[in-house]
C-alpha positions in Angstrom: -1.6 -12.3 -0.3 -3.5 -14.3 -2.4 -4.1 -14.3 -6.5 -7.4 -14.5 -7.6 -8.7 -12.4 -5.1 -11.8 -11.8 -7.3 -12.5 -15.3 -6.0 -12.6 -14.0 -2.1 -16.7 -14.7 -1.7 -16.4 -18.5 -2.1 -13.3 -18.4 0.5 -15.8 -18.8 3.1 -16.3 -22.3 1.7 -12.9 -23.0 0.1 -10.0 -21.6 1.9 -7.4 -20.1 -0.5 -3.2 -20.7 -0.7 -2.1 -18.2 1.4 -3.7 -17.0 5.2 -2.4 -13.5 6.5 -1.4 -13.0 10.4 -2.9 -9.5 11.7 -0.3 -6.9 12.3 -0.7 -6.5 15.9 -1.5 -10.1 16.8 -0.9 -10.3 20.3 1.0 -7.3 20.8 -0.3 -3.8 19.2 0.7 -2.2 16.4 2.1 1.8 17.9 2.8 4.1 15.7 2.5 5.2 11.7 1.3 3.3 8.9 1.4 5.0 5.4 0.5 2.6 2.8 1.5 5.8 0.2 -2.0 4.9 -1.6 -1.2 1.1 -2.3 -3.6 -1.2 -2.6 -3.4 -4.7 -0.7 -5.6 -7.0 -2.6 -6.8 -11.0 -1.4 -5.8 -10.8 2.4 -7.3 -13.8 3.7 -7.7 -14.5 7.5 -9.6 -17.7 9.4 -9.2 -17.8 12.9 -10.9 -18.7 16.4 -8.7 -16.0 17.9 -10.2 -11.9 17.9 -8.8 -8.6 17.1 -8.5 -9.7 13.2 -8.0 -7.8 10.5 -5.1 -6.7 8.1 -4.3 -5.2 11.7 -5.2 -6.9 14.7 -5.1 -4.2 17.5 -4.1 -0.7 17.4 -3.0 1.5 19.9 -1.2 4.9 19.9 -1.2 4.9 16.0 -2.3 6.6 12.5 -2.9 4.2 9.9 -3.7 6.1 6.7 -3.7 5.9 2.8 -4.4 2.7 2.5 -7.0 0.2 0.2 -7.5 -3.6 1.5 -10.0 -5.1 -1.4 -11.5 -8.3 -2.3 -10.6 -9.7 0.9 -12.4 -12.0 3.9 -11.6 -11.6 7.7 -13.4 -14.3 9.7 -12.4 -14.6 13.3 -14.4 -15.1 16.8 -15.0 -11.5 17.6 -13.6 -8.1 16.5 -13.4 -8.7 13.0 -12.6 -5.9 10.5 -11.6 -5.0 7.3 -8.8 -3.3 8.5 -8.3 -2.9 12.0 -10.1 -5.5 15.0 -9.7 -2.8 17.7 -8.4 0.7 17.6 -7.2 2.6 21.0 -6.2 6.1 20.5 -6.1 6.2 16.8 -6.6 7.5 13.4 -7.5 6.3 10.7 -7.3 8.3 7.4 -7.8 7.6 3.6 -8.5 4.3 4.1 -10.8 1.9 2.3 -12.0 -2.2 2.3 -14.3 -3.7 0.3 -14.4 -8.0 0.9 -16.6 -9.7 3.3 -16.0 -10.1 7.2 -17.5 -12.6 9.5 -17.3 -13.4 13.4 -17.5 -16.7 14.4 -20.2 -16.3 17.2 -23.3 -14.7 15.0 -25.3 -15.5 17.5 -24.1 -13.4 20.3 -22.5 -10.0 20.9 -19.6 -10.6 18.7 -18.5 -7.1 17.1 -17.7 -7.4 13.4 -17.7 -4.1 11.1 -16.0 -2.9 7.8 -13.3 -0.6 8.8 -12.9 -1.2 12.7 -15.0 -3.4 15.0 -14.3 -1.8 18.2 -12.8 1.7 18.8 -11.9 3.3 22.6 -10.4 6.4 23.4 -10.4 8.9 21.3 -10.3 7.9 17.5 -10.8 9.8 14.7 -11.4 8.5 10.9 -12.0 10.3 8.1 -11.9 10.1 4.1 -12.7 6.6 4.9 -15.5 3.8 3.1 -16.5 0.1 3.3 -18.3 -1.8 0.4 -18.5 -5.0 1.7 -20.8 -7.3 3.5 -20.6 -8.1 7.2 -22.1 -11.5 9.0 -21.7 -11.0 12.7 -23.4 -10.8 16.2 -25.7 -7.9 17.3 -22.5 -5.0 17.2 -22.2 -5.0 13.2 -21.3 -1.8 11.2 -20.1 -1.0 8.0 -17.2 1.3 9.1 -17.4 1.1 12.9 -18.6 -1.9 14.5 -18.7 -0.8 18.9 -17.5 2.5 19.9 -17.1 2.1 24.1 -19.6 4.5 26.4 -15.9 6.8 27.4 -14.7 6.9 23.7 -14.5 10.2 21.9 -15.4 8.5 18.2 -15.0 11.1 14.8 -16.3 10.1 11.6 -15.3 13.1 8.8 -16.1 12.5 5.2 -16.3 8.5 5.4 -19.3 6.4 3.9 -20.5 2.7 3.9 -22.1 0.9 1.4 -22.8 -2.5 3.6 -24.8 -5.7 3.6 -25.7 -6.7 7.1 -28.1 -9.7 7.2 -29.8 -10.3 10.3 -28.9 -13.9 11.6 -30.2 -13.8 15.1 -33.2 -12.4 16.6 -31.1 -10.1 18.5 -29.0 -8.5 15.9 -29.2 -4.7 15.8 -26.7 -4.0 13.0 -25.8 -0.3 11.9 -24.9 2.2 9.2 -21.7 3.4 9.7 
């Protein structure tokens, strides 16, 4: 990770030391994830690739207890705090505050706090976002796209989120 993370909003200009690979780039990330309440501070991603975040894509897993702060994600589409796209998953006791950005603001890239895009069934709870989010028209501040078949379950979770609108057809959302 990176020190000075307090530095992460001018990382959209000036790229910092040290650029984090998503878990589950390319292949996804099955199984458990208990960060035991840690707190990963200054992750710093820049890519033209999607499913970005601290995880890239996650399928079949629980990812819980976990803090990613003063952090930027920028990537093409399905950018997130902390996971690009969940399948089958929960998320628990989680938190990111930073700033994510899809490359494609003009379009119907998906870029959201916690999770840009979630299918299946996914549950997340005890969860929040303070961050801002510069992305196409599926923006969120916890949950960016949740597919028409998905069973999606927000418990106990909150957002506080800055979504400008950049394009005329940008319908950001809450959580």
């Amino acid at each position: 990770m990176n020190q000075n993370a307090d530095e992460y909003k001018s990382w959209e200009t000036t790229a910092p030391a040290n650029t984090w690979t998503s878990i589950g780039d390319g292949k996804a990330f099955k199984g458990n994830f208990d960060g035991k309440n840690h707190t990963v501070s200054g992750v710093y991603v820049n890519t033209t690739s999607q499913n970005c975040g601290l995880f890239g894509r996650a399928d079949d897993a629980t990812v819980s207890n976990l803090n990613v702060v003063d952090s930027y994600i920028e990537a093409q589409d399905y950018a997130a705090g902390l996971i690009g796209q969940a399948s089958d998953s929960n998320v628990k006791n989680c938190s990111f505050t930073g700033l994510v950005k899809t490359k494609d603001t003009n379009g119907w890239s998906r870029g959201a706090g916690l999770i840009a895009q979630v299918t299946g069934a996914v549950n997340v709870e005890k969860c929040f976002t303070e961050c801002k989010i510069i992305s196409g028209s599926r923006s969120a501040g916890l949950v960016g796209v949740s597919e028409a078949s998905t069973t999606l379950v927000i418990k106990n979770s909150y957002s506080i989120v800055d979504i400008p609108v950049v394009a005329a057809q940008n319908t950001p959302a809450g959580l």
